[in-house]
C-alpha positions in Angstrom: -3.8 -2.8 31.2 -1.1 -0.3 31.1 -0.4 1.0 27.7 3.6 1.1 26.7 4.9 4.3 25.7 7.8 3.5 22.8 10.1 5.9 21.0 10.2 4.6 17.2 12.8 5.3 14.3 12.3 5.6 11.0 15.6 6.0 9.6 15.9 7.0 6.2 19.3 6.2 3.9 21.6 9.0 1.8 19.1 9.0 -0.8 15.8 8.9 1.6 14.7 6.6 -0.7 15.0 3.6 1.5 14.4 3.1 6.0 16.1 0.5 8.2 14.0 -2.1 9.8 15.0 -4.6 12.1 13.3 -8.6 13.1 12.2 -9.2 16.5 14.2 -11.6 18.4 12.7 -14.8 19.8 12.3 -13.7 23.7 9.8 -10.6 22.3 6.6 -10.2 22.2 5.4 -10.7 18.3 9.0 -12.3 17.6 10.0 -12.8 13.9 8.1 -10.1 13.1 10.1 -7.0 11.2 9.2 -3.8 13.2 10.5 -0.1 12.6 13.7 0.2 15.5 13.2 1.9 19.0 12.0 1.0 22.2 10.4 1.9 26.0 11.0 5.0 27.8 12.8 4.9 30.9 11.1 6.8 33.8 11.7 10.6 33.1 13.0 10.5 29.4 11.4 12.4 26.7 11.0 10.5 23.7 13.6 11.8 21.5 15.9 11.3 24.9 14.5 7.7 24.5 15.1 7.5 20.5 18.4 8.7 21.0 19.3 6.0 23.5 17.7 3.1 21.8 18.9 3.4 18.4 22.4 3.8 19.6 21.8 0.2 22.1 20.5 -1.5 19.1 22.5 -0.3 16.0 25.1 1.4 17.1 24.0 4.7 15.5 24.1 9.1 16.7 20.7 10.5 15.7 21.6 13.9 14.4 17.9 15.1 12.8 14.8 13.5 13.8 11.0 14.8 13.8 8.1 13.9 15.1 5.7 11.7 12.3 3.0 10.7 14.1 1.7 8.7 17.1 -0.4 5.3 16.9 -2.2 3.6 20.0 -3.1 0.4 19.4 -4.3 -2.0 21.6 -2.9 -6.2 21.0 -4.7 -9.1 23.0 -2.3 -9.1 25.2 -0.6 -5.7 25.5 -1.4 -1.9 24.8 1.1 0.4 23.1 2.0 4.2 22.1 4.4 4.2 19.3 5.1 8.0 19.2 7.0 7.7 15.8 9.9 10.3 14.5 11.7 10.9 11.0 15.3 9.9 11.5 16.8 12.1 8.5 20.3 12.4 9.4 22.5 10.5 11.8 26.1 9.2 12.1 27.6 5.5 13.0 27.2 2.4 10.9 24.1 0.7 11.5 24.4 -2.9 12.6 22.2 -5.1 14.5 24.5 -4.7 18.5 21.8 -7.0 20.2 22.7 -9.5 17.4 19.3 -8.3 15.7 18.6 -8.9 11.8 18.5 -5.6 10.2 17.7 -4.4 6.4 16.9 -1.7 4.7 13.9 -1.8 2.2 12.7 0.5 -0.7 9.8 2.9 0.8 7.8 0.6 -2.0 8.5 -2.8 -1.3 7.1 -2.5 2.7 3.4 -3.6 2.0 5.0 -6.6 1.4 6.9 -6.5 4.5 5.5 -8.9 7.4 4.5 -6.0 10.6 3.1 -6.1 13.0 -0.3 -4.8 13.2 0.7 -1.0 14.8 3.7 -0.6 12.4 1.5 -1.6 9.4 0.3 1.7 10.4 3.6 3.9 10.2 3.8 1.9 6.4 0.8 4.0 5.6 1.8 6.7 6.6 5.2 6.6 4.4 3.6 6.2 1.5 1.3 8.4 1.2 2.1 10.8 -1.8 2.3 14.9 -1.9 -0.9 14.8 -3.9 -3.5 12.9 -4.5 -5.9 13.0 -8.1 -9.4 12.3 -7.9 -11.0 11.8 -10.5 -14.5 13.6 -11.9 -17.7 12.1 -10.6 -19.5 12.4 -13.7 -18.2 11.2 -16.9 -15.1 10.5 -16.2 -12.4 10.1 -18.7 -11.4 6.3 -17.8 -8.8 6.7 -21.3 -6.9 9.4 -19.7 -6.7 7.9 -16.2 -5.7 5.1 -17.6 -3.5 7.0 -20.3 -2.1 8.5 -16.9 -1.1 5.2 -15.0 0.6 3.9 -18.1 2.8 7.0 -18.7 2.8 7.9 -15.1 4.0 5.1 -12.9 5.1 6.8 -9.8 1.8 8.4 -9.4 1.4 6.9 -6.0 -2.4 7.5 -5.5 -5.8 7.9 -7.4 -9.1 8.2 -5.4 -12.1 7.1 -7.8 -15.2 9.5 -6.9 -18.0 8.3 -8.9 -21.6 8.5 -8.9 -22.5 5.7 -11.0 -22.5 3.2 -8.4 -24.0 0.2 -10.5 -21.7 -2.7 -9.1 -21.1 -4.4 -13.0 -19.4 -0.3 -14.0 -17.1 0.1 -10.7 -15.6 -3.4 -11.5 -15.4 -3.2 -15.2 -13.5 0.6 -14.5 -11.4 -1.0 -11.7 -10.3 -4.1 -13.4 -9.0 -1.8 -16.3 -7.3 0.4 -14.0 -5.5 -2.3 -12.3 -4.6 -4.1 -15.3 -2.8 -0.7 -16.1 -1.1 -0.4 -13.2 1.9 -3.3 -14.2 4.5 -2.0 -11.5 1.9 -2.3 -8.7 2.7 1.4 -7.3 -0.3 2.7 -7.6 -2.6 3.1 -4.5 -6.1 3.1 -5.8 -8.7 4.3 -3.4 -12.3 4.8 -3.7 -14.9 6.7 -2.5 -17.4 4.8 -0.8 -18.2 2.6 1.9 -15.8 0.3 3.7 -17.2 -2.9 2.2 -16.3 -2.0 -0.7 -12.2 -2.6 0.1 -12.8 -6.3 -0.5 -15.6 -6.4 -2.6 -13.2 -4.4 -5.3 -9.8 -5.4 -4.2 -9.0 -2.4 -3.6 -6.0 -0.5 -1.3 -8.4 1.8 0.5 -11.6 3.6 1.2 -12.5 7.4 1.7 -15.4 8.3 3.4 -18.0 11.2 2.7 -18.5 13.7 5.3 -21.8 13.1 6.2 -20.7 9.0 6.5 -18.5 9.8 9.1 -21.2 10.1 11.6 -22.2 6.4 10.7 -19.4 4.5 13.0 -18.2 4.8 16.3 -14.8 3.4 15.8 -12.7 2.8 12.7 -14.6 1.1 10.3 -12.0 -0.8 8.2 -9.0 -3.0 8.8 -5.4 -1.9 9.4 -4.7 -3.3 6.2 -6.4 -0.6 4.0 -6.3 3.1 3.6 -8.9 4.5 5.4 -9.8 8.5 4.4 -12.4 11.3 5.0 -13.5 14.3 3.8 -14.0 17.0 6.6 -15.3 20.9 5.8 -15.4 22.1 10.0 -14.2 21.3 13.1 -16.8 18.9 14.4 -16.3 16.5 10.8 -12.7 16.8 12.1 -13.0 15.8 15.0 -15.2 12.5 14.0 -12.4 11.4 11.6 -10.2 10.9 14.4 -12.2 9.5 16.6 -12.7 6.7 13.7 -8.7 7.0 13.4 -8.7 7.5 9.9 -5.4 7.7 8.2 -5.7 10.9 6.1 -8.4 13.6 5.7 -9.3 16.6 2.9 -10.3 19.4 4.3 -11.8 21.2 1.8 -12.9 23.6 -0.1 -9.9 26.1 0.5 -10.4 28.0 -2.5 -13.3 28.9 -4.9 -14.9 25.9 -7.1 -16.4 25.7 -10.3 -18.3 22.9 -9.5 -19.8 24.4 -5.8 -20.3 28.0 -6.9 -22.4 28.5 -4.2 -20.2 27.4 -1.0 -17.7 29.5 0.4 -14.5 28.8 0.7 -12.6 28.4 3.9 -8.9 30.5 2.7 -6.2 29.3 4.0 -6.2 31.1 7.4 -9.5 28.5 8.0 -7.7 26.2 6.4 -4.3 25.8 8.9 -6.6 26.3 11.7 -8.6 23.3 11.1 -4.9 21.9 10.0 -3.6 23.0 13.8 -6.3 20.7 15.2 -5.6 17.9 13.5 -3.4 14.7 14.7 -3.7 13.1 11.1 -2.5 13.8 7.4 -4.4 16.8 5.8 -4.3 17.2 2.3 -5.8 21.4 0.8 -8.7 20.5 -1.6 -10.9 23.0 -3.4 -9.8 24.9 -6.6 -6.5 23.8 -6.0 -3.5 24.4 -8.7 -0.4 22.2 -8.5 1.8 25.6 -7.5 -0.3 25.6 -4.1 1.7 22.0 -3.1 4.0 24.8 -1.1 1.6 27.2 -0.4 -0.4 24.3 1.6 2.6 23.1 3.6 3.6 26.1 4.5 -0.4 26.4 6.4 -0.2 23.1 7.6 -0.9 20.4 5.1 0.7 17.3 3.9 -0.1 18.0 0.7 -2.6 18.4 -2.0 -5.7 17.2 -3.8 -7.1 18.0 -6.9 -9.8 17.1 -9.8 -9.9 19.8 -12.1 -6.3 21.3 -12.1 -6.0 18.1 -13.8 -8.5 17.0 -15.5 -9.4 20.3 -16.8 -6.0 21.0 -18.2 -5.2 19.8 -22.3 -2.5 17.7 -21.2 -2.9 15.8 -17.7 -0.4 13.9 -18.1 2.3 16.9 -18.4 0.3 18.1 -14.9 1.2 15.2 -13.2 4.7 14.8 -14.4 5.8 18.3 -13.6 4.3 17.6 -10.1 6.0 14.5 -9.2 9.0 15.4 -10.8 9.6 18.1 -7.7 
């Protein structure tokens, strides 16, 4: 089966705070379906070529900035496709649906609930994952302030849970709390475990130890949920993408009180394991909220961190500051 190559837009408004998605028409494959806009390459077009082309054929529209965002095989009963995915930050026109198309645009947080397809579901990902991501201690840790944080904090767009009391009764009895706290349903909360544990704790995603990535041949978890992994050398790398996560920490970039012992990659290490990677990479590893540029600027999406937060005497004023930029 051939796979389709597609150029994909997504278009961003004035305020970037919003993208343009369009429903598929009756004749097409997965019709009534919302998709992000583009279409196939023609023989001999690059894809921005092909980007540029299709979004003016359907909406009428002259991309002026676009980058690439990512790729995504994925393989349907029935066909195989390559959405190789750009940024559309700046264009010109008046988008309308020319191939009488429905068109919208949505608020970046109102696509979970957004009927995809399965392959864009994982471009929606991909948008909203946040500059930096708080994990919280594995021992003891302070469930008033997280939930102290969630409450006062409602953009905070993710929390991983890293625990080592695994006892089944405690992880829902912390869970439940921290979902009854999150009223505005922004919060992505992720824990660090196994996949079965997505369902079992209603929960929007799983991150994976290093040494579990070696467990599964192919991704372990469905489209539906975050999938993450933490990687510390090339060859963990490399096994994270062969389970197509969405997102890995590389880590630890820096010194770390709590692993005294383990060297630390710097951040020369750092961008080259950043260079080899097709996914998101988040720095962790005695990491500061200043580094959020610093870590870019190697390579990174952005940044993860325990202790710069839980650490400091008001958390809360951390993560504020930090989402505030």
């Amino acid at each position: 089966m051939e796979r389709i190559h597609v150029a994909v837009g997504v278009i961003y408004n004035e305020t970037q705070d919003s993208v343009l998605i369009s429903r598929r028409g009756g004749h097409q494959h997965l019709a009534g379906y919302w998709e992000f806009p583009g279409g196939k390459l023609h023989p001999g077009e690059t894809t921005p070529q092909a980007l540029q082309r299709e979004l003016q054929e359907e909406l009428g529209i002259h991309v002026q900035t676009a980058s690439p965002l990512m790729q995504v095989n994925y393989t349907y009963p029935d066909k195989q496709v390559l959405l190789d995915v750009y940024t559309v930050q700046k264009w010109q026109g008046r988008a309308q649906g020319v191939e009488q198309q429905e068109i919208k645009w949505v608020a970046l947080q109102q696509l979970k609930q957004v009927n995809f397809p399965a392959a864009n579901r994982r471009i929606v990902t991909r948008l909203l994952l946040p500059d930096a991501c708080v994990i919280s201690r594995s021992t003891n840790p302070d469930i008033d302030t997280i939930r102290q944080i969630i409450t006062e904090c409602q953009h905070l767009p993710m929390l991983q849970l890293r625990l080592e009391n695994n006892d089944h009764e405690y992880l829902t009895d912390i869970i439940k709390r921290i979902q009854e706290d999150n009223t505005e349903g922004k919060l992505q909360l992720v824990l660090n475990g196994v996949p079965e544990d997505s369902e079992k704790y209603h929960l929007h995603g799983v991150h994976l130890k290093a040494h579990r990535l070696f467990e599964y041949a192919g991704r372990p978890l469905s489209d539906d949920y975050i999938l993450g992994a933490s990687c510390h050398n090339e060859e963990e790398l490399e096994q994270a993408q062969k389970l197509d996560v969405d997102y890995v920490f590389i880590s630890p970039v820096k010194n770390t009180a709590t692993h005294p012992d383990v060297a630390p990659l710097g951040w020369q290490a750092f961008m080259g394991l950043c260079a080899k990677s097709s996914k998101p990479v988040y720095a962790l590893g005695g990491i500061q909220p200043g580094d959020l540029a610093i870590a870019r600027q190697h390579g990174a999406t952005g940044i993860a961190m325990i202790e710069a937060v839980w650490g400091s005497k008001d958390p809360c004023a951390v993560l504020r500051s930090l989402l505030a930029n």
